[in-house]
C-alpha positions as a Markdown table, in Angstrom:
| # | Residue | x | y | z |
|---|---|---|---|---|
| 1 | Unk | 108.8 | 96.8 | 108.0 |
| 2 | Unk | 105.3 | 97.4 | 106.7 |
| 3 | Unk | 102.4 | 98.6 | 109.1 |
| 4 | Unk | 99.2 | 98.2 | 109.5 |
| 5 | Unk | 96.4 | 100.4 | 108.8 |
| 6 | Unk | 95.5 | 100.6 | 112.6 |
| 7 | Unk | 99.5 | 101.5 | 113.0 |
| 8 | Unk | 99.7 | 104.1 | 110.8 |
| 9 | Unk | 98.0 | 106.6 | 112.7 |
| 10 | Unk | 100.2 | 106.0 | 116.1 |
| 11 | Unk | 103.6 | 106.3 | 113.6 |
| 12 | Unk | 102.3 | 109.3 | 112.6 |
| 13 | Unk | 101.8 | 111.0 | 116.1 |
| 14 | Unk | 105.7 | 109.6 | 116.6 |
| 15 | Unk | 106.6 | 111.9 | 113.4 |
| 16 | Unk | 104.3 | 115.0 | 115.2 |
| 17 | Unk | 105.7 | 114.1 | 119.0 |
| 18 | Unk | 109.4 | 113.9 | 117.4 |
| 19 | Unk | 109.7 | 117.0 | 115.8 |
| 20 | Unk | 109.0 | 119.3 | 118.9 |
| 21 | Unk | 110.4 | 116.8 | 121.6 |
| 22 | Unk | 114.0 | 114.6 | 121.5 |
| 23 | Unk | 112.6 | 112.1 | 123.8 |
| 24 | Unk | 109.0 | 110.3 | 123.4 |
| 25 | Unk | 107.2 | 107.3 | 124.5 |
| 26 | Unk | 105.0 | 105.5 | 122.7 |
| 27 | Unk | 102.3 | 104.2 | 125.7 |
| 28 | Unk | 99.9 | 101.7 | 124.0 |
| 29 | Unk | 97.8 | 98.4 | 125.1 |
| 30 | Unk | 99.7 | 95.2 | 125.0 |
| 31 | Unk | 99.4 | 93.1 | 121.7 |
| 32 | Unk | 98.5 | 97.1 | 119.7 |
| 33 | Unk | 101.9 | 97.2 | 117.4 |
| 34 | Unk | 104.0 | 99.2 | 119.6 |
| 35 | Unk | 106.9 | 97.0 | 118.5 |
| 36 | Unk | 106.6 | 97.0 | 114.9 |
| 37 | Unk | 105.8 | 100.9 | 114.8 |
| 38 | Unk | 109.2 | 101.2 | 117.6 |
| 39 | Unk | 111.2 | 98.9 | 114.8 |
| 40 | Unk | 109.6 | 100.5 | 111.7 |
| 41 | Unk | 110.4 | 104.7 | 113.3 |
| 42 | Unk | 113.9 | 103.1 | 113.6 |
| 43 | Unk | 114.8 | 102.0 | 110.3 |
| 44 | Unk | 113.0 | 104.9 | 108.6 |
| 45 | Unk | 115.4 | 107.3 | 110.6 |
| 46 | Unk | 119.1 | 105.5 | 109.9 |
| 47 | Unk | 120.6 | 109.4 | 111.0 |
| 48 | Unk | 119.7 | 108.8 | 114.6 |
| 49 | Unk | 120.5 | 106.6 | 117.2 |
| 50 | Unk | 118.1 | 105.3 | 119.6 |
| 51 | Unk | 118.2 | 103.8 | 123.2 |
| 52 | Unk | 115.3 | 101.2 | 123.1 |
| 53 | Unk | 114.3 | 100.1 | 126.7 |
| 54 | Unk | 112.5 | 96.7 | 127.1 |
| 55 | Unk | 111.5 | 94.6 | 130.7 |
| 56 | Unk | 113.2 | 92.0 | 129.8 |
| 57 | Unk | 116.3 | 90.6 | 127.4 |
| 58 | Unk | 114.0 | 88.5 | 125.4 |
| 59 | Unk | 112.0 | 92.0 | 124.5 |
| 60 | Unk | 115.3 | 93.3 | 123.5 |
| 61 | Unk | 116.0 | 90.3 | 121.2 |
| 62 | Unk | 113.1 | 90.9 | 119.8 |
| 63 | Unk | 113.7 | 94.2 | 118.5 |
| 64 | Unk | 117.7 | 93.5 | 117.6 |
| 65 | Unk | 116.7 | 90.5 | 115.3 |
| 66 | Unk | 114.0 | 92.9 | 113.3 |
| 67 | Unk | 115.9 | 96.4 | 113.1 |
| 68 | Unk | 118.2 | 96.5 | 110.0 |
| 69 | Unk | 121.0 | 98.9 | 110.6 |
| 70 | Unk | 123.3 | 99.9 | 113.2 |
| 71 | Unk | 121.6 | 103.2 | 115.4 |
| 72 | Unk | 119.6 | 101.0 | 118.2 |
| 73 | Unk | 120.9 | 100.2 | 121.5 |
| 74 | Unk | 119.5 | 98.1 | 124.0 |
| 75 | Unk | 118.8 | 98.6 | 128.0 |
| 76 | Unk | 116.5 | 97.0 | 129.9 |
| 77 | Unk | 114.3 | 98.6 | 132.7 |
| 78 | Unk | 116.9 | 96.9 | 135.8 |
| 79 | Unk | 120.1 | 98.8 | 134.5 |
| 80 | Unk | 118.4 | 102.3 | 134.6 |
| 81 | Unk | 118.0 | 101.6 | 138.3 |
């Protein structure tokens, strides 16, 4: 997946948080990319798996139908209560 411009700063605070931290969140305005930066971190990183947490099943769709590969897994916010 290719960014944009705007994105590329935000992925590259992901690659900073990431190599102190093993867990990050990436807290941004609704409609801002978080979802294509979330897809584009996964697919650049096929050695790791992720857990990617979403309100809703749609959300999760989402992010299965646009991440090639096989590291993501999908929760959504209800089963971590």
């Amino acid at each position: 997946m290719e960014l944009y411009n705007e994105n590329r700063e935000s992925y590259l605070r992901l690659q900073t948080l990431f190599q102190n931290h093993n867990l990050v969140g990436l807290d941004q305005l609704t409609g801002t990319g978080k979802t294509c930066i979330a897809i584009k971190w996964v697919e650049d990183n096929q050695d790791s798996n992720f857990l990617i947490i979403t309100p809703d099943y749609p959300c999760a769709y989402s992010y299965h139908k646009n991440i090639e590969g096989n590291n993501a897994y999908y929760m959504t916010y209800n089963k971590l209560s």
